[in-house]
Backbone as ProteinMPNN parsed JSONL, in Angstrom:
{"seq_chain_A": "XXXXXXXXXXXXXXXXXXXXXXXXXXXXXXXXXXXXXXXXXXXXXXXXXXXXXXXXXXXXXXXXXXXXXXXXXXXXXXXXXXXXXXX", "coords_chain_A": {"N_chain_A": [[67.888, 83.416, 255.387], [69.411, 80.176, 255.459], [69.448, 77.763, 258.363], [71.48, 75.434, 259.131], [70.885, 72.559, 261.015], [73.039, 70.426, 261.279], [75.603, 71.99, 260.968], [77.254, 73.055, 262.829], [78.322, 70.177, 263.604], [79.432, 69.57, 260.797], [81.36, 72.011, 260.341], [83.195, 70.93, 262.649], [83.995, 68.273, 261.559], [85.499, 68.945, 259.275], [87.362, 70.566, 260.146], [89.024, 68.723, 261.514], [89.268, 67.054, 259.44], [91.579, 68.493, 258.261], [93.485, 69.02, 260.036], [94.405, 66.364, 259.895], [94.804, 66.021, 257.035], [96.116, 67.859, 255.549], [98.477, 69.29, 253.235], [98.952, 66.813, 252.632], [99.589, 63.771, 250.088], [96.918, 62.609, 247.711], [97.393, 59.11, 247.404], [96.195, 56.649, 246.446], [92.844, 55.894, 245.391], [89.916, 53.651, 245.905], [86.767, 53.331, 244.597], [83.624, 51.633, 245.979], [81.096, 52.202, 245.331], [79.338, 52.948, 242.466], [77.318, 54.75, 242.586], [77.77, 56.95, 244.258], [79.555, 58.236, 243.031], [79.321, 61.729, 241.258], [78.391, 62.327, 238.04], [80.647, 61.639, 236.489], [82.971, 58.692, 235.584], [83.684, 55.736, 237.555], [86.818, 55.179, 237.461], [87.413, 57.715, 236.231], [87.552, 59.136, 238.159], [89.066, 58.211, 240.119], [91.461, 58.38, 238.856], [91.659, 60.964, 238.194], [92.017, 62.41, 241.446], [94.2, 60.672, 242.183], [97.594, 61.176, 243.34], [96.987, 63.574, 243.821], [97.56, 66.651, 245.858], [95.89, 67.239, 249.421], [95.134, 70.571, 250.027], [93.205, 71.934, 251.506], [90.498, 71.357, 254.123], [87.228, 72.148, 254.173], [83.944, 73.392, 254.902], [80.699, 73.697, 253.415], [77.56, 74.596, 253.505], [75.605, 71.666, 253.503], [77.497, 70.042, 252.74], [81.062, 68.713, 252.521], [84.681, 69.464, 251.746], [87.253, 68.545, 250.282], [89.551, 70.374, 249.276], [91.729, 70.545, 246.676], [95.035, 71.084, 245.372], [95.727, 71.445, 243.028], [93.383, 73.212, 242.326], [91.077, 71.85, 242.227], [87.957, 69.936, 243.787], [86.95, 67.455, 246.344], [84.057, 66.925, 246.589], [81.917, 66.262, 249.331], [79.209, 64.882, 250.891], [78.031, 64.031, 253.616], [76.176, 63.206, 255.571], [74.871, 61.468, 253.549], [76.683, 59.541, 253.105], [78.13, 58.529, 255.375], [79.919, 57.048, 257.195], [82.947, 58.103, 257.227], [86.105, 56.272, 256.12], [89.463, 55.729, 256.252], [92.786, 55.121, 255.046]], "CA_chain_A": [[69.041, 82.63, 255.729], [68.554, 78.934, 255.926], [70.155, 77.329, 259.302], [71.363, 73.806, 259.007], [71.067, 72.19, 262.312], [74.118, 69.861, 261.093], [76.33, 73.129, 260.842], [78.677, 72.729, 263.48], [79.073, 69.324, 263.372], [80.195, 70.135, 259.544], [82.716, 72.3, 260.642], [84.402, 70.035, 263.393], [84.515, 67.564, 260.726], [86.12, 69.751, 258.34], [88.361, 70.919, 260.848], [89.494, 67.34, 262.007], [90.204, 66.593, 258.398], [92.146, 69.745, 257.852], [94.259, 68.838, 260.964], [95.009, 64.948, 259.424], [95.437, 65.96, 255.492], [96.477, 69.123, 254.853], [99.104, 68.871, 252.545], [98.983, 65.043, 251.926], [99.129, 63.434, 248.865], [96.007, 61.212, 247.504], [98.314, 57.438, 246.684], [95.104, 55.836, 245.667], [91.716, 55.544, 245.96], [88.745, 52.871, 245.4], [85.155, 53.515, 244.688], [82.628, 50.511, 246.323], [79.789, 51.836, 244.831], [79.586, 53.68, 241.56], [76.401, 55.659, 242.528], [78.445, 57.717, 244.982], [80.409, 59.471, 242.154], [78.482, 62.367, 240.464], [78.707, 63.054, 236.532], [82.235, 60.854, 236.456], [83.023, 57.474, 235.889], [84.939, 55.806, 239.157], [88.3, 55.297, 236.648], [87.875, 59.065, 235.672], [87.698, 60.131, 239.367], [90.063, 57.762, 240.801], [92.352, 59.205, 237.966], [91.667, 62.765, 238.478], [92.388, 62.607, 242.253], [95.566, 60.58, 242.504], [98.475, 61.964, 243.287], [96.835, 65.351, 243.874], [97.584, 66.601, 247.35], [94.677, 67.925, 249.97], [95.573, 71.315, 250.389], [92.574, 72.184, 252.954], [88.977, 71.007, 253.886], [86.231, 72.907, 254.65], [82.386, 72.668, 254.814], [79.738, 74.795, 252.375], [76.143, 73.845, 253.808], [75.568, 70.074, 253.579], [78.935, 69.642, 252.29], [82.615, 69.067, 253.311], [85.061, 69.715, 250.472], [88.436, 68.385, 250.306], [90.414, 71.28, 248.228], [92.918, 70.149, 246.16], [96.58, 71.598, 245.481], [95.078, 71.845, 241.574], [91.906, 73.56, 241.988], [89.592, 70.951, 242.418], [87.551, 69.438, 245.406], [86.187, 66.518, 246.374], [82.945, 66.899, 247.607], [81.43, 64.807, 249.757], [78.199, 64.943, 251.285], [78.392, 63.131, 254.772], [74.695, 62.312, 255.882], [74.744, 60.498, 252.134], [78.069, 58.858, 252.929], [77.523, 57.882, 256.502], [81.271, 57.175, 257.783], [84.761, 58.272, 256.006], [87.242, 55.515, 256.366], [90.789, 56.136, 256.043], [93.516, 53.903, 254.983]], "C_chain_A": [[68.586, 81.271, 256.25], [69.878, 78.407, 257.18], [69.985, 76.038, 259.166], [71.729, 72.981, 260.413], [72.379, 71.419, 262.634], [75.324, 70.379, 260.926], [77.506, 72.498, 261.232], [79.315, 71.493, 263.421], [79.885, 69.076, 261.881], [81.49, 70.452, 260.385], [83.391, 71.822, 261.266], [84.673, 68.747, 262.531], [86.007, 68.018, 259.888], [87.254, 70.041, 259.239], [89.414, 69.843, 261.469], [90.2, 66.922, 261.079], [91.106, 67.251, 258.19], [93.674, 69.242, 258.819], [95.028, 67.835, 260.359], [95.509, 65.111, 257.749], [95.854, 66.909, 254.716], [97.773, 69.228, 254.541], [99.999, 67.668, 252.641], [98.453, 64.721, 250.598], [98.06, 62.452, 248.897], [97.126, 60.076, 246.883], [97.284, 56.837, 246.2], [94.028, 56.022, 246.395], [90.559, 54.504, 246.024], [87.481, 53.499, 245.489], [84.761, 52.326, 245.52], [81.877, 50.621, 245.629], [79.519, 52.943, 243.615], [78.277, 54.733, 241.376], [77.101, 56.726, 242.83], [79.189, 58.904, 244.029], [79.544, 59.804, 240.808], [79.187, 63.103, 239.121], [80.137, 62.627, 236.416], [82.122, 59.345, 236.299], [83.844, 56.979, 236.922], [86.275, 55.946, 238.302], [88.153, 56.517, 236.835], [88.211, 59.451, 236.759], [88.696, 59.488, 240.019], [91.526, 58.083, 240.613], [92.535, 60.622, 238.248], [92.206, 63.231, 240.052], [93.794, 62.106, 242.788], [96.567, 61.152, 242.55], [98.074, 63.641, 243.277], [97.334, 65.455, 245.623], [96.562, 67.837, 247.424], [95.29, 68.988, 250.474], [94.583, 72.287, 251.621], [90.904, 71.521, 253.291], [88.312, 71.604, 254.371], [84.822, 72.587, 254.841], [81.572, 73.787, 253.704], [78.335, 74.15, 252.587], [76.171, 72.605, 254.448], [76.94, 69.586, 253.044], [80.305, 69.602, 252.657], [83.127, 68.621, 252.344], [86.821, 69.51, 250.949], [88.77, 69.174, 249.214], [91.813, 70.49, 248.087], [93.465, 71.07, 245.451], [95.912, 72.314, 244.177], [93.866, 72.98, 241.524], [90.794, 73.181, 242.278], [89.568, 70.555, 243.704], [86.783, 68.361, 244.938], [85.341, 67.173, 247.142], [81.977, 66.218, 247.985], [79.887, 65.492, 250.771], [77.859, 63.984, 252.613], [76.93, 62.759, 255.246], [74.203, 61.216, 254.749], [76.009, 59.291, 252.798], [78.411, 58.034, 254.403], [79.08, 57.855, 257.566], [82.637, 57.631, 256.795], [85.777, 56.819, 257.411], [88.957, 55.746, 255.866], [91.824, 55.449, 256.282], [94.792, 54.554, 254.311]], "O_chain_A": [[67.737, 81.086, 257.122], [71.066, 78.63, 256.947], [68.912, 75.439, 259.086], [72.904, 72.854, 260.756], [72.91, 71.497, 263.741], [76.255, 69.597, 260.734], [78.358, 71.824, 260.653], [80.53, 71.409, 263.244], [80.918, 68.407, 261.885], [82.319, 69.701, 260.9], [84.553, 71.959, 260.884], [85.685, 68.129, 262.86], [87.145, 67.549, 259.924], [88.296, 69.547, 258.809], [90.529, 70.191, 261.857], [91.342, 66.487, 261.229], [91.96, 66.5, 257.717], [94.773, 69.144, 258.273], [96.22, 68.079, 260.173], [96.43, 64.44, 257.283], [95.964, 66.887, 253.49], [98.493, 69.282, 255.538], [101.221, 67.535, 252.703], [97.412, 65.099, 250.06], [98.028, 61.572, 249.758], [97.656, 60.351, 245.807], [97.615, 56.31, 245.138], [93.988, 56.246, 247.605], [89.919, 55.227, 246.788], [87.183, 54.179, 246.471], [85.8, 51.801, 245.922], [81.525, 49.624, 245.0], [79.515, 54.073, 244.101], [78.125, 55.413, 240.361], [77.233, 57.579, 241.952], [79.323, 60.103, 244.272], [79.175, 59.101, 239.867], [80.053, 63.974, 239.046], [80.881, 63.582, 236.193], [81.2, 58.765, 236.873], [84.766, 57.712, 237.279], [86.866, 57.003, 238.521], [88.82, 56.835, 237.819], [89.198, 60.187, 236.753], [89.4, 60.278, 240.649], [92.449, 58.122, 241.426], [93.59, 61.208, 238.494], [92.798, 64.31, 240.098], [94.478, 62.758, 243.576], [96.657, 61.927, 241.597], [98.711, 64.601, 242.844], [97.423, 64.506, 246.402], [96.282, 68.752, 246.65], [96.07, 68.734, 251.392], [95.063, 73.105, 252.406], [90.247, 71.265, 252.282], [88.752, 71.837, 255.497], [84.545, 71.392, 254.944], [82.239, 74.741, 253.305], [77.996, 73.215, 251.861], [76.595, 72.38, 255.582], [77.145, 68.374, 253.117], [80.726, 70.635, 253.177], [82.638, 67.645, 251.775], [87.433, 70.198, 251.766], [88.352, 68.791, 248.121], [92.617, 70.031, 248.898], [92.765, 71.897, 244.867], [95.598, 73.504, 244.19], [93.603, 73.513, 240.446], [89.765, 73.808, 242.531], [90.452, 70.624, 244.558], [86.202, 68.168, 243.87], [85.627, 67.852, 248.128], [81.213, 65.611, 247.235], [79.855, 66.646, 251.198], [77.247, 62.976, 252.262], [76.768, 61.542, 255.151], [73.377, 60.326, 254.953], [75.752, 58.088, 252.739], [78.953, 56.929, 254.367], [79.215, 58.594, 258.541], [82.953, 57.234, 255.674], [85.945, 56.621, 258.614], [89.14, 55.954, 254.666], [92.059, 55.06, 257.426], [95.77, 53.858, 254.038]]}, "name": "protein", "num_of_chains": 1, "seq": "XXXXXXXXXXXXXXXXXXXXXXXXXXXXXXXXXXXXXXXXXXXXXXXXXXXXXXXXXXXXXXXXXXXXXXXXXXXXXXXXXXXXXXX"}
């Protein structure tokens, strides 16, 4: 079993977002930097997430995963990503 020292602070993330977007719709999004989005072009993903709504967020390791209403998640990787801004 591998222990990720960044655990908990995961989950109080996850849990913070959960509190602020759980069932909110995405209205738009922008990329900045087109590394950030894996195996997608930014159009495809900016497309694919609009108008979805965040139905919960969670964490999975190194990861915190916005679940969407559809099926899908964003997943974001927060020591890569450094701050979430929210507009």
């Amino acid at each position: 079993m591998q222990i990720l020292p960044e655990l908990p602070e995961l989950e109080a993330i996850a849990t913070r977002l959960s509190e602020r977007f759980n069932g909110k719709r995405i209205e738009s999004a922008d990329v900045h930097d087109a590394l950030v989005i894996h195996g997608m072009t930014p159009d495809r993903f900016i497309s694919g997430i609009t108008d979805k709504v965040i139905s919960s967020c969670t964490n999975d390791g190194k990861f915190v995963l916005l679940n969407l209403s559809t099926g899908g998640s964003i997943v974001i990787n927060p020591m890569l990503a450094g701050r979430f801004r929210v507009a």
